[in-house]
N, C-alpha and C positions, 0 to 999 in steps of 0.2 A: 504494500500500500504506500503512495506516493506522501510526501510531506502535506502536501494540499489533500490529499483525499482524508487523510487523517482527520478525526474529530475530535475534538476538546475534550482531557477529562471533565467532569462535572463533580465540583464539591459534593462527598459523600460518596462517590462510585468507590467501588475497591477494586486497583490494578493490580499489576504485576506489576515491579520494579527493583532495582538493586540500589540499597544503602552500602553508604564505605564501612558501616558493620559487621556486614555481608560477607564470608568467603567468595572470591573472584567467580564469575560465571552464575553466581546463585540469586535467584530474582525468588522473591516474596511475594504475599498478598500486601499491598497498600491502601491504606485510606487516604483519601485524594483529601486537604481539608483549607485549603487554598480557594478562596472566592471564587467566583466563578468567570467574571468581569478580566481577573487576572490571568486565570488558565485557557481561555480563549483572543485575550490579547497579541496578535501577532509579531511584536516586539520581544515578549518575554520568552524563554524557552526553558522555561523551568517552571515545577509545581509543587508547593509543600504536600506532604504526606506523608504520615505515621506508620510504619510499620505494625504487620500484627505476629503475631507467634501463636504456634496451638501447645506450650510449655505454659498449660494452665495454671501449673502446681508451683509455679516461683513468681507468684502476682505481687508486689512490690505495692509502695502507697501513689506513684507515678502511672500506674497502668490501669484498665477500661477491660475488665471482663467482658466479652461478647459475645451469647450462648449464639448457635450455630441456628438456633429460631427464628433469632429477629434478625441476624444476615444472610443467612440462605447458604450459608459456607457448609461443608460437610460435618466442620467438626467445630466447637467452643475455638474461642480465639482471645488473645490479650494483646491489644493495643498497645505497645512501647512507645509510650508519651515521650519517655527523655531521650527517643532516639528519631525526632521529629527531623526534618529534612526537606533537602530541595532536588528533585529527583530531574533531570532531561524529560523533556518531554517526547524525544523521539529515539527516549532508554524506555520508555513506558509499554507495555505489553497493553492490548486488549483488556477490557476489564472483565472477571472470572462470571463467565457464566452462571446465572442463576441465582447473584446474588442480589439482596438487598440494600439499596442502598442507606448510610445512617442518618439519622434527623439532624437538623441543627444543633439541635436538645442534646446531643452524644458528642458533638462536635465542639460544641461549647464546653462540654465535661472535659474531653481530652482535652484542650486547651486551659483551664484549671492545674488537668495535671504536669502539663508542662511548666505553668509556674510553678509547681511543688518542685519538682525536678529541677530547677535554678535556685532552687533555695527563696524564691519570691512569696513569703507565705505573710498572712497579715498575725 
């Protein structure tokens, strides 16, 4: 698919993509959490989004439990708030069949815990 054919993620979609986290070649699920104004801007070529992991069992006070109900993903997933990022957008995979996309409502929470995760706490 051509650079132009390609379509904007949309805040809340969850792609594919590779964090410098990441072992080399290994692409994730992402939550896309970058406005939307921003990720279809033609100037910009980058889109924040969080990683998720299904290592439910090491949830941290930074990360977003997400049973696999209200995403459509196969399995529960944890959102790594402290490993929020700026992904290429033409590093971006397709976004995973059949999922749900997350509400504002979840997007707002992740971002919460990215300030915990800075140490930004009141």
């Amino acid at each position: 698919m051509s650079a132009q054919e390609r379509r904007s993620p949309v805040r809340g979609e969850i792609w594919w993509g590779h964090f410098l986290t990441d072992a080399p070649g290994k692409n994730r699920p992402a939550v896309i959490v970058s406005i939307n104004s921003r990720n279809a801007h033609p100037r910009v070529d980058t889109v924040l989004a969080i990683p998720l992991s299904t290592s439910v069992t090491k949830v941290g006070p930074w990360h977003l439990l997400l049973h696999a109900a209200e995403t459509g993903l196969r399995e529960d997933s944890v959102a790594w708030c402290e490993n929020i990022g700026a992904i290429k957008k033409d590093q971006l995979l397709e976004p995973i069949t059949g999922h749900r996309p997350l509400t504002n409502t979840q997007i707002c929470k992740m971002a919460s815990l990215v300030r915990i995760a800075m140490g930004c706490v009141d």
